[in-house]
N, CA, C and O atoms as a Tripos MOL2 file, in Angstrom:
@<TRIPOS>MOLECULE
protein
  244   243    61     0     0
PROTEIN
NO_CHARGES

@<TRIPOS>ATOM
      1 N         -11.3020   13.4710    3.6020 N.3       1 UNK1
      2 CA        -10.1040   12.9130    3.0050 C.3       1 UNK1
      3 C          -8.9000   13.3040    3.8610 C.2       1 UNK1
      4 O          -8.9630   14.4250    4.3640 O.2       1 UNK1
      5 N          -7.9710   12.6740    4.0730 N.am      2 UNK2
      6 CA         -7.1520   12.3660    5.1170 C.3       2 UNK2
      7 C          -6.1400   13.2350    4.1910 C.2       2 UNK2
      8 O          -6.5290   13.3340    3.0270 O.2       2 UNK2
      9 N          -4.8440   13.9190    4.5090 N.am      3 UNK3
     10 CA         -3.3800   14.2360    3.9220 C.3       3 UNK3
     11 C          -2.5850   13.1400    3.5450 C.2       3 UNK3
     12 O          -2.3920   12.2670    4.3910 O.2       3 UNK3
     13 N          -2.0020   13.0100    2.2320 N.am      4 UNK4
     14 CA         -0.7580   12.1380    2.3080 C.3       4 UNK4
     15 C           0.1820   12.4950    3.9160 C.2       4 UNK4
     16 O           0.2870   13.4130    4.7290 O.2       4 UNK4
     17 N           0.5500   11.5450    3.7580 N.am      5 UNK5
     18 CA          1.4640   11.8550    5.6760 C.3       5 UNK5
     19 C           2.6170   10.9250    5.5570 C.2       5 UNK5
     20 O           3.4660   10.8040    6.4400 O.2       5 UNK5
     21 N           2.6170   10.0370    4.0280 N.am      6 UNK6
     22 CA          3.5980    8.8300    4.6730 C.3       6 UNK6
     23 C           3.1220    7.4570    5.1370 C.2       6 UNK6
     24 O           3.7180    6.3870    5.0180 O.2       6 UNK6
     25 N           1.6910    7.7440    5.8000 N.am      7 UNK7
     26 CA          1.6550    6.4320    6.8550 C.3       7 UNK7
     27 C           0.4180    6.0560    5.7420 C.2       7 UNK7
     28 O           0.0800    4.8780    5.6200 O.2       7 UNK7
     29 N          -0.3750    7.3560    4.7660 N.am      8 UNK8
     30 CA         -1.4710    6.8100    3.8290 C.3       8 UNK8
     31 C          -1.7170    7.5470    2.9400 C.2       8 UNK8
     32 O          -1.4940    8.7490    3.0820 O.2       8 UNK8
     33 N          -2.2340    7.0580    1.7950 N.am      9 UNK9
     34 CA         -1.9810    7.8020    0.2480 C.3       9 UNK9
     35 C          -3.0260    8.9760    0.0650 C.2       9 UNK9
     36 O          -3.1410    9.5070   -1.0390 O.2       9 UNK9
     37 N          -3.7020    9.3360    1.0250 N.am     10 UNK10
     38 CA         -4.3630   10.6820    1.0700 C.3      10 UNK10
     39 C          -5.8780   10.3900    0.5450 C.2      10 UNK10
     40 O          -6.6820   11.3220    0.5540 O.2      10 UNK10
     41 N          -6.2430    9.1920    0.1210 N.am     11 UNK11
     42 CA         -7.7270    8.8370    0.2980 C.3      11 UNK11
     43 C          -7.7890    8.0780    1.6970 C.2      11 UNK11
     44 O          -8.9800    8.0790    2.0080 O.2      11 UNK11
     45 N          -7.0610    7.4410    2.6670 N.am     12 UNK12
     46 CA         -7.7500    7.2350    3.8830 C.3      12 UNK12
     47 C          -7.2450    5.7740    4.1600 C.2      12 UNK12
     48 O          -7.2890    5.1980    5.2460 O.2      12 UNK12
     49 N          -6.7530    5.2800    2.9680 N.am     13 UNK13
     50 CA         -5.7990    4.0080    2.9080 C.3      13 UNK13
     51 C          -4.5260    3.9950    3.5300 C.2      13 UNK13
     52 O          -3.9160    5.0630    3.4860 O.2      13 UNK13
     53 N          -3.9550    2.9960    4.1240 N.am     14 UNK14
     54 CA         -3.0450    2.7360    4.9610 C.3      14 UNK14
     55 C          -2.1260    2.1630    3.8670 C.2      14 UNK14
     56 O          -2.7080    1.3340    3.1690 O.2      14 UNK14
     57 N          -0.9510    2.3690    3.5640 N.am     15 UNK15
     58 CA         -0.3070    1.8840    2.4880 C.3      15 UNK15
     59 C           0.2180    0.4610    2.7110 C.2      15 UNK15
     60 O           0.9410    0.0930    3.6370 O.2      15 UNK15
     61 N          -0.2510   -0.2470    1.7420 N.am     16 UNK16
     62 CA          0.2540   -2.1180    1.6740 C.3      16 UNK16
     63 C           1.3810   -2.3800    2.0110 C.2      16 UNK16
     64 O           2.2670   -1.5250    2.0220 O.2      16 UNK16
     65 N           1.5710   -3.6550    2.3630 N.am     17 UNK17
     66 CA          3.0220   -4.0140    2.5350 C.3      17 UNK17
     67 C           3.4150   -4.0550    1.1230 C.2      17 UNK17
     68 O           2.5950   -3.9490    0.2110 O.2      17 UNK17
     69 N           4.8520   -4.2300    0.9250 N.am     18 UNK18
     70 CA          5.4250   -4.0610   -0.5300 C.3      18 UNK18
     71 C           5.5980   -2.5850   -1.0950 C.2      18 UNK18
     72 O           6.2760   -2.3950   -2.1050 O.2      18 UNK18
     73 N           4.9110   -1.4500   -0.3580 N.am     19 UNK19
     74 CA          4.3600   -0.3020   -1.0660 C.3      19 UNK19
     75 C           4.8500    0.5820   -0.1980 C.2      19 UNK19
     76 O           5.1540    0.1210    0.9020 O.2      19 UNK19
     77 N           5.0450    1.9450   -0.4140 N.am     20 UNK20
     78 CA          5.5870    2.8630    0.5310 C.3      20 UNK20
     79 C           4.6800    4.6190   -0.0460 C.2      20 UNK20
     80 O           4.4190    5.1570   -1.1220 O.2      20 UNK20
     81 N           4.5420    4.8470    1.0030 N.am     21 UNK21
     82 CA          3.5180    6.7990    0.6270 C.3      21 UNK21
     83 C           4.4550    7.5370    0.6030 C.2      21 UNK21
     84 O           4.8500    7.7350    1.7520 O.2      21 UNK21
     85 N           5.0790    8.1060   -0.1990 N.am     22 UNK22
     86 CA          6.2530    9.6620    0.4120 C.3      22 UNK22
     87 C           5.0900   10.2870    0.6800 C.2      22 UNK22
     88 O           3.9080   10.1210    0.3770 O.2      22 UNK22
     89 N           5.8770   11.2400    1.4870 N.am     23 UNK23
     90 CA          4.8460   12.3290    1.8960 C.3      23 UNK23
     91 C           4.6610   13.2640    0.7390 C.2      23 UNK23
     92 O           5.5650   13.7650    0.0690 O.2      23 UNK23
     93 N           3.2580   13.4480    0.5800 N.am     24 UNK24
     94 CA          2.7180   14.3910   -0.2440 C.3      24 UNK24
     95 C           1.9880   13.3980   -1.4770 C.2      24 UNK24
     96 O           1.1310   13.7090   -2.3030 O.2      24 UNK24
     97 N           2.4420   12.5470   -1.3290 N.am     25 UNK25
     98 CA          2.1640   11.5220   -1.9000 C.3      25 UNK25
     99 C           0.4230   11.1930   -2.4250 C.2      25 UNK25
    100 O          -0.1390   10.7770   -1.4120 O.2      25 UNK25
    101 N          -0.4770   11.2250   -3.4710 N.am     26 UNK26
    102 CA         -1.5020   10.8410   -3.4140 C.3      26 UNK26
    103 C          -2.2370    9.5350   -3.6750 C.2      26 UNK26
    104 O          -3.3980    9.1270   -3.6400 O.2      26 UNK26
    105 N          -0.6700    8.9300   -4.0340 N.am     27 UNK27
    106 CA         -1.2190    6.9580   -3.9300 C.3      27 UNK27
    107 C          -0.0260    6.8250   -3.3380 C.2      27 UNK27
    108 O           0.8900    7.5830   -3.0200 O.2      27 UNK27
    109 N          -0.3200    5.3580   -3.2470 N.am     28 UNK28
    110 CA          0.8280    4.4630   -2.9730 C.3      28 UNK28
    111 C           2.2970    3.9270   -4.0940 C.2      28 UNK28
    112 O           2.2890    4.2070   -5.2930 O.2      28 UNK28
    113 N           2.8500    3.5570   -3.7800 N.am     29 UNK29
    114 CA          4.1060    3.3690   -5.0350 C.3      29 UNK29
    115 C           4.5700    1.9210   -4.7180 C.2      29 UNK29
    116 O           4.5520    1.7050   -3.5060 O.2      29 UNK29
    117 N           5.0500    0.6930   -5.6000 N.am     30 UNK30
    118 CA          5.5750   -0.3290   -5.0240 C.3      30 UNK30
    119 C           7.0260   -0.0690   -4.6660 C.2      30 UNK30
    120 O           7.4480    0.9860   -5.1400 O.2      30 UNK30
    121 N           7.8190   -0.7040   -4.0110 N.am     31 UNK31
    122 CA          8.7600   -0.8790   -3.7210 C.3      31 UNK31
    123 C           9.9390   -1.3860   -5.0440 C.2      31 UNK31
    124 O           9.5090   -2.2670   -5.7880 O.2      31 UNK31
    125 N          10.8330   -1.0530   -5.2230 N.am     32 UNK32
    126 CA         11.7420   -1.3460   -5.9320 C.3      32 UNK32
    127 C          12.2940   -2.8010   -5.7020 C.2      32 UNK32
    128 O          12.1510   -3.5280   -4.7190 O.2      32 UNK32
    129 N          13.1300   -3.0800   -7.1720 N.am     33 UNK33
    130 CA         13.5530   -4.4230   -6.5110 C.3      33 UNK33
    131 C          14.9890   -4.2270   -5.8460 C.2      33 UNK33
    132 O          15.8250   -3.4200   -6.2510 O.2      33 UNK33
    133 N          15.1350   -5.0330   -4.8360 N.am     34 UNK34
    134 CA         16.2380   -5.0180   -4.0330 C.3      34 UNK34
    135 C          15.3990   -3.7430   -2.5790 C.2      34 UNK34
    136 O          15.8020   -3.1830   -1.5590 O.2      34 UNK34
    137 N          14.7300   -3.7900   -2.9790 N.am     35 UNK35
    138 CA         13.7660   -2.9310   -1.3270 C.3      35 UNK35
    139 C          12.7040   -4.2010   -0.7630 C.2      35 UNK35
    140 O          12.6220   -5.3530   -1.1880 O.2      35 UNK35
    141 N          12.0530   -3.6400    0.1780 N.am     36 UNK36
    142 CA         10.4460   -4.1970    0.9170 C.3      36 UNK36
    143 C          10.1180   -3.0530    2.1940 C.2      36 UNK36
    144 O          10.6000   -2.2390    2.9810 O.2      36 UNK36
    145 N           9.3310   -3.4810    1.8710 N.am     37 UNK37
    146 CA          8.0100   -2.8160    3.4560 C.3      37 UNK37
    147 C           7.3860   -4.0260    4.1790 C.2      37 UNK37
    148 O           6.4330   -4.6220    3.6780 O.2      37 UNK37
    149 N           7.9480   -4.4000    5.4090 N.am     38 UNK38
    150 CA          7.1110   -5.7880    6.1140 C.3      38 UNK38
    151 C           6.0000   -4.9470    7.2460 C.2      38 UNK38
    152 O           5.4260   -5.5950    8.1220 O.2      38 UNK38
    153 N           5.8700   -3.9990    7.1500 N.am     39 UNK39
    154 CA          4.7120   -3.5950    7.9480 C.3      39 UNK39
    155 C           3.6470   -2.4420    7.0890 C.2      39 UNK39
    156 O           4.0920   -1.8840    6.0860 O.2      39 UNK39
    157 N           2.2770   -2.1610    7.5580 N.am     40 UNK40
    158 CA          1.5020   -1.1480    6.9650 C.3      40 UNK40
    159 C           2.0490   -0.1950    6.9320 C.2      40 UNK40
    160 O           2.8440   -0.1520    7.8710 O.2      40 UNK40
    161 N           2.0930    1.0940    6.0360 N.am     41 UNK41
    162 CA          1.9220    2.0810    6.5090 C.3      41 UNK41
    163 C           3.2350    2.9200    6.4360 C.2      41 UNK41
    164 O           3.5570    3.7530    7.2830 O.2      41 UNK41
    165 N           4.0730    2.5480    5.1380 N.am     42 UNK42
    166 CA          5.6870    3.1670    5.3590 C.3      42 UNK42
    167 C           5.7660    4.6370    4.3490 C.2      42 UNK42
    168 O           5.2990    4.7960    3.2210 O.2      42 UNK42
    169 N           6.4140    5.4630    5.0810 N.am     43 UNK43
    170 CA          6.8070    6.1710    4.0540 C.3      43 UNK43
    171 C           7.9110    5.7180    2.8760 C.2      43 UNK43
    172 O           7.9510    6.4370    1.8780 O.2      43 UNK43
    173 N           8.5640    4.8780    2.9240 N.am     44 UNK44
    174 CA         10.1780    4.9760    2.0570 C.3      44 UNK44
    175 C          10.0420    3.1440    2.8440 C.2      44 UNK44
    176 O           9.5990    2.6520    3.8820 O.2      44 UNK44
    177 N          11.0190    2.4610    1.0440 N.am     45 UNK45
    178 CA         11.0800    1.1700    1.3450 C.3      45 UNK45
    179 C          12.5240    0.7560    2.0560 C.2      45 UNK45
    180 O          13.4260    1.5900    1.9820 O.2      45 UNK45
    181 N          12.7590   -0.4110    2.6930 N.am     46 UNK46
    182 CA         14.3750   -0.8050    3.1810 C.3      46 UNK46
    183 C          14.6160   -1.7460    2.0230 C.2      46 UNK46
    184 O          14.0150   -2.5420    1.3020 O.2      46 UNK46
    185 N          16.0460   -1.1310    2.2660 N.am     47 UNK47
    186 CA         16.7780   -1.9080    1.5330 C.3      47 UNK47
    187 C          17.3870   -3.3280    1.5810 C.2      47 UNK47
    188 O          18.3390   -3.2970    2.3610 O.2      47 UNK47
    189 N          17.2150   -4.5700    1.0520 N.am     48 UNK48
    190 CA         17.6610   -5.6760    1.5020 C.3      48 UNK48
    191 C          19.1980   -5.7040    1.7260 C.2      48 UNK48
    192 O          20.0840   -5.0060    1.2330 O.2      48 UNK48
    193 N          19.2560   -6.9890    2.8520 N.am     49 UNK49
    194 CA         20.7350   -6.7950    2.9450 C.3      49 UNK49
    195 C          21.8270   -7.5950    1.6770 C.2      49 UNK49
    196 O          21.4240   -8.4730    0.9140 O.2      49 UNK49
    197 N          22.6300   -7.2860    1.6870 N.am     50 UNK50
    198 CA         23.4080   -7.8280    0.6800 C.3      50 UNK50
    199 C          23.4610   -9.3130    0.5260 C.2      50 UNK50
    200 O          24.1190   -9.7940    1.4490 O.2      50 UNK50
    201 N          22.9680  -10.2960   -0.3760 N.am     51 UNK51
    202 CA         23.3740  -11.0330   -0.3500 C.3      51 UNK51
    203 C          21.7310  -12.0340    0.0000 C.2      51 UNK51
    204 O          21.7040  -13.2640    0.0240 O.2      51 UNK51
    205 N          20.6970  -11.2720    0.1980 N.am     52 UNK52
    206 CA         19.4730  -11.6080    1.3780 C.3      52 UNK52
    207 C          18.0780  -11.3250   -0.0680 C.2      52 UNK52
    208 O          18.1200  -10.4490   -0.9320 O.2      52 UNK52
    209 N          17.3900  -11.9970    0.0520 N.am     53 UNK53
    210 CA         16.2520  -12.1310   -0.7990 C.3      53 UNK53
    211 C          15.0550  -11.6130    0.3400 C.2      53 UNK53
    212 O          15.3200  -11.8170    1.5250 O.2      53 UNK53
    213 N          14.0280  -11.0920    0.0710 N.am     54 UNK54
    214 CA         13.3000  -10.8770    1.2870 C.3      54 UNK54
    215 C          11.7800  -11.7000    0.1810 C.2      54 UNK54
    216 O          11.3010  -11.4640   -0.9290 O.2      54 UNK54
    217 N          11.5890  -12.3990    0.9580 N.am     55 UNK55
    218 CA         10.1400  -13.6100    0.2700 C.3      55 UNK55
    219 C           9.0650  -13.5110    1.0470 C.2      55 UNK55
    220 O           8.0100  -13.9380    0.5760 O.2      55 UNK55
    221 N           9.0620  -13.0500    2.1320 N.am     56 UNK56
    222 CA          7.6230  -12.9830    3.1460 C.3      56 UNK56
    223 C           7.1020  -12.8750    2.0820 C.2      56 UNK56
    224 O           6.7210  -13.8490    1.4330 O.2      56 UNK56
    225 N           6.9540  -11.3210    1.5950 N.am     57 UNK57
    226 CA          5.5720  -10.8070    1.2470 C.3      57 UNK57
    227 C           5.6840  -10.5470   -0.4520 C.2      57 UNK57
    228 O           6.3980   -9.6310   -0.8590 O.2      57 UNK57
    229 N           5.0090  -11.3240   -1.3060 N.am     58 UNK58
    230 CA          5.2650  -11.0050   -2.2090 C.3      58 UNK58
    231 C           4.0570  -10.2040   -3.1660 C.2      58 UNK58
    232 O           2.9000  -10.6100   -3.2740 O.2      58 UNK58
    233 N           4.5530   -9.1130   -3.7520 N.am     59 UNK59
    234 CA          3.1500   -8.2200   -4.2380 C.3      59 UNK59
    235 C           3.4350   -8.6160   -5.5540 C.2      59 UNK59
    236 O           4.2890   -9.4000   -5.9660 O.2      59 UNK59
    237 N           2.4140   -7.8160   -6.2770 N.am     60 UNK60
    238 CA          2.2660   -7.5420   -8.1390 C.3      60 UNK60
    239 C           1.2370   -6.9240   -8.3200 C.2      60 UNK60
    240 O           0.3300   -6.8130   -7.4940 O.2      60 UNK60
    241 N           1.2660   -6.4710   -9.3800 N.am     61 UNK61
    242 CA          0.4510   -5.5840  -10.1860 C.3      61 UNK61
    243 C          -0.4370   -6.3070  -11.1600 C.2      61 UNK61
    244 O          -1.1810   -5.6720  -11.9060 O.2      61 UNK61
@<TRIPOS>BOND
     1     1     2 1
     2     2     3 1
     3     3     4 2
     4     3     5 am
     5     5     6 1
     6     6     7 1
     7     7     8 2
     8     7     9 am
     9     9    10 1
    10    10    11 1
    11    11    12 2
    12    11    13 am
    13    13    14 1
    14    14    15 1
    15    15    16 2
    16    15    17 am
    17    17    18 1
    18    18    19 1
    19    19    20 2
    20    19    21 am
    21    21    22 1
    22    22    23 1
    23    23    24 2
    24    23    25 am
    25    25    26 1
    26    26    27 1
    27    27    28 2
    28    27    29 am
    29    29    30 1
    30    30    31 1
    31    31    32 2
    32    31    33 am
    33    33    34 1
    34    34    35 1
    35    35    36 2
    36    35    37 am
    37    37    38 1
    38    38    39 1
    39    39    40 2
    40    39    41 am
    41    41    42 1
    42    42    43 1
    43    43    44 2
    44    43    45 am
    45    45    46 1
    46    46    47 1
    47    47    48 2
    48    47    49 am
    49    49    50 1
    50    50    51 1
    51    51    52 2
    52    51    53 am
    53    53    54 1
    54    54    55 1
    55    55    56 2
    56    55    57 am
    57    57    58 1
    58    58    59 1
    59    59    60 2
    60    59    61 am
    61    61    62 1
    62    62    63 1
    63    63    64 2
    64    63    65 am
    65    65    66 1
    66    66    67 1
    67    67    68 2
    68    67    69 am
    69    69    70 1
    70    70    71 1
    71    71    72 2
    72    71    73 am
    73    73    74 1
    74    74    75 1
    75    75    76 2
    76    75    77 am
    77    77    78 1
    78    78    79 1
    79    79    80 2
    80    79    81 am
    81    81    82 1
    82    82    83 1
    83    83    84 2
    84    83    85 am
    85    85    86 1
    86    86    87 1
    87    87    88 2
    88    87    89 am
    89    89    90 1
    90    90    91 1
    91    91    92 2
    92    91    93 am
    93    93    94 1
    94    94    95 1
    95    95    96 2
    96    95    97 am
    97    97    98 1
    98    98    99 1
    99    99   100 2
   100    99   101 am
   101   101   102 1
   102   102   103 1
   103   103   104 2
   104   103   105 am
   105   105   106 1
   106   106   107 1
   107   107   108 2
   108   107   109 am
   109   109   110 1
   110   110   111 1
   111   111   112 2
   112   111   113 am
   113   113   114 1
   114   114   115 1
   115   115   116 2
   116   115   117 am
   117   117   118 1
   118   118   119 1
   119   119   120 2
   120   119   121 am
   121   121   122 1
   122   122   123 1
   123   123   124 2
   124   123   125 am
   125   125   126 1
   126   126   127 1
   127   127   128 2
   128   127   129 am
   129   129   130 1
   130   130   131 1
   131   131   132 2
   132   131   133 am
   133   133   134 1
   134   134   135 1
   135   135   136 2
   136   135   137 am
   137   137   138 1
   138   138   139 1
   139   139   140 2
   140   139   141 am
   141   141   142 1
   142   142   143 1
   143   143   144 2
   144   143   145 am
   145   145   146 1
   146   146   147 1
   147   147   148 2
   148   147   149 am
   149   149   150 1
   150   150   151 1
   151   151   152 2
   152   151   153 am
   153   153   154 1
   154   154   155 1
   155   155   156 2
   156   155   157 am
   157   157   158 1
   158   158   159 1
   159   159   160 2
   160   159   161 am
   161   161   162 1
   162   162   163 1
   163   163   164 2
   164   163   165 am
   165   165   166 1
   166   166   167 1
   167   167   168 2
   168   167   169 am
   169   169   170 1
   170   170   171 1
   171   171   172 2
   172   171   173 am
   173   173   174 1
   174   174   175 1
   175   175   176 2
   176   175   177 am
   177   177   178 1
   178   178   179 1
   179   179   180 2
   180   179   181 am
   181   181   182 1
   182   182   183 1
   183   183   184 2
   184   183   185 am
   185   185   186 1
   186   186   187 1
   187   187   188 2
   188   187   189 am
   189   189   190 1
   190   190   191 1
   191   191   192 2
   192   191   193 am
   193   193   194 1
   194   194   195 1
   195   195   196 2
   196   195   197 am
   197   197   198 1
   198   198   199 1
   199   199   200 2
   200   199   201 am
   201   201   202 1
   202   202   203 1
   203   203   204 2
   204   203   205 am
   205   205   206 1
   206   206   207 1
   207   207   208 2
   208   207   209 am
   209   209   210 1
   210   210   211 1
   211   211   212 2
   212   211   213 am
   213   213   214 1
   214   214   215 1
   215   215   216 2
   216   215   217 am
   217   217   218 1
   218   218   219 1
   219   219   220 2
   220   219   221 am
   221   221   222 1
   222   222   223 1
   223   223   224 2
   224   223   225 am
   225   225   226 1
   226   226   227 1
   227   227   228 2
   228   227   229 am
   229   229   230 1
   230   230   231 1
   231   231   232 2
   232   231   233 am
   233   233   234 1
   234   234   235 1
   235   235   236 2
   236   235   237 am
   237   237   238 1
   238   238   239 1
   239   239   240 2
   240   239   241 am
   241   241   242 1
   242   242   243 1
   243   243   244 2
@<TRIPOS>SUBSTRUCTURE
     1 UNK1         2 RESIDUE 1 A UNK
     2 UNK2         6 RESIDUE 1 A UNK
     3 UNK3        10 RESIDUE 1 A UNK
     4 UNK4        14 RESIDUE 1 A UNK
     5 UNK5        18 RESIDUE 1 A UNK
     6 UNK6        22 RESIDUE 1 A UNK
     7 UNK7        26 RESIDUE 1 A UNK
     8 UNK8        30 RESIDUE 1 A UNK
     9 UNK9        34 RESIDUE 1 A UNK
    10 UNK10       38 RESIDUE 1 A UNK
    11 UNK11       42 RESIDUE 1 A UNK
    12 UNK12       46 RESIDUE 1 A UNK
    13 UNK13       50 RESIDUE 1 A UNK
    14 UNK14       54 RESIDUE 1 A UNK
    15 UNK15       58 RESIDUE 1 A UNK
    16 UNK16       62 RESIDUE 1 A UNK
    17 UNK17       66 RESIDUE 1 A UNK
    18 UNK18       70 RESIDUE 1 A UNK
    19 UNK19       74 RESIDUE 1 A UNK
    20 UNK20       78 RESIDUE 1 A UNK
    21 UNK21       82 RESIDUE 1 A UNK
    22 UNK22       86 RESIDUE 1 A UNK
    23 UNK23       90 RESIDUE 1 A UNK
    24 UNK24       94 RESIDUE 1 A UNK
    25 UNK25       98 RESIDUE 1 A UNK
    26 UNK26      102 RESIDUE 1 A UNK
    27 UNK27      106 RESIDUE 1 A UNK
    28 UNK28      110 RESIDUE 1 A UNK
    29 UNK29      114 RESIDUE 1 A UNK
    30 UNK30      118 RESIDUE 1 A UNK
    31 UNK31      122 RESIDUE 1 A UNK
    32 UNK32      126 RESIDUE 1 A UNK
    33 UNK33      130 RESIDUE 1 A UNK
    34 UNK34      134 RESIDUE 1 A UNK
    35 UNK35      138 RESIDUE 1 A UNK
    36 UNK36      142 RESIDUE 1 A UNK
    37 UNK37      146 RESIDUE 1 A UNK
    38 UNK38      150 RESIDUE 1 A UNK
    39 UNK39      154 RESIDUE 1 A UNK
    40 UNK40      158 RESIDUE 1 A UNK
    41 UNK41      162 RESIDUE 1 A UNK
    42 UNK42      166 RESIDUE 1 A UNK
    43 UNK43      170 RESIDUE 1 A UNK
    44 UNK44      174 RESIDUE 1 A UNK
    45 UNK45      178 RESIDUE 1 A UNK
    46 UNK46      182 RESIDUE 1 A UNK
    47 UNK47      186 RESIDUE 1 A UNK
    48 UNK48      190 RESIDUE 1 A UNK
    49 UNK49      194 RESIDUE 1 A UNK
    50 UNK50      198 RESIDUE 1 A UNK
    51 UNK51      202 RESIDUE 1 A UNK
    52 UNK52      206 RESIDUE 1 A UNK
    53 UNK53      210 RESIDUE 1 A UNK
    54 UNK54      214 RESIDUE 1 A UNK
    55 UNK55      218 RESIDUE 1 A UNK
    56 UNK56      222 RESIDUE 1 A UNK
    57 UNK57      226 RESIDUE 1 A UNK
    58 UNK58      230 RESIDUE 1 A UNK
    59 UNK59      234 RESIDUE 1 A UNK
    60 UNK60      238 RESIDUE 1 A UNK
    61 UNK61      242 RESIDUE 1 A UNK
């Protein structure tokens, strides 16, 4: 079993887009609204810009 690190939730998973690992982290977490993650593997989500919808990637539960 791999460490939370940020880049994966400490079973060996690479964290989804939409989703972000803090470190120490033992899953993944979605992103808030008014955030996203457009690549694998984030610790912490960005924030959209003002005014900006981000639609690439859309997750759910």
């Amino acid at each position: 079993m791999e460490s939370p690190d940020g880049n994966n939730a400490g079973d060996g998973a690479i964290c989804p887009l939409g989703h972000y690992c803090p470190t120490g982290s033992k899953t993944y977490t979605p992103c808030q609204n008014g955030t996203y993650t457009n690549t694998l593997g984030q610790a912490t989500c960005h924030t959209c810009e003002e005014g900006k919808v981000f639609l690439e990637f859309v997750m759910s539960d």
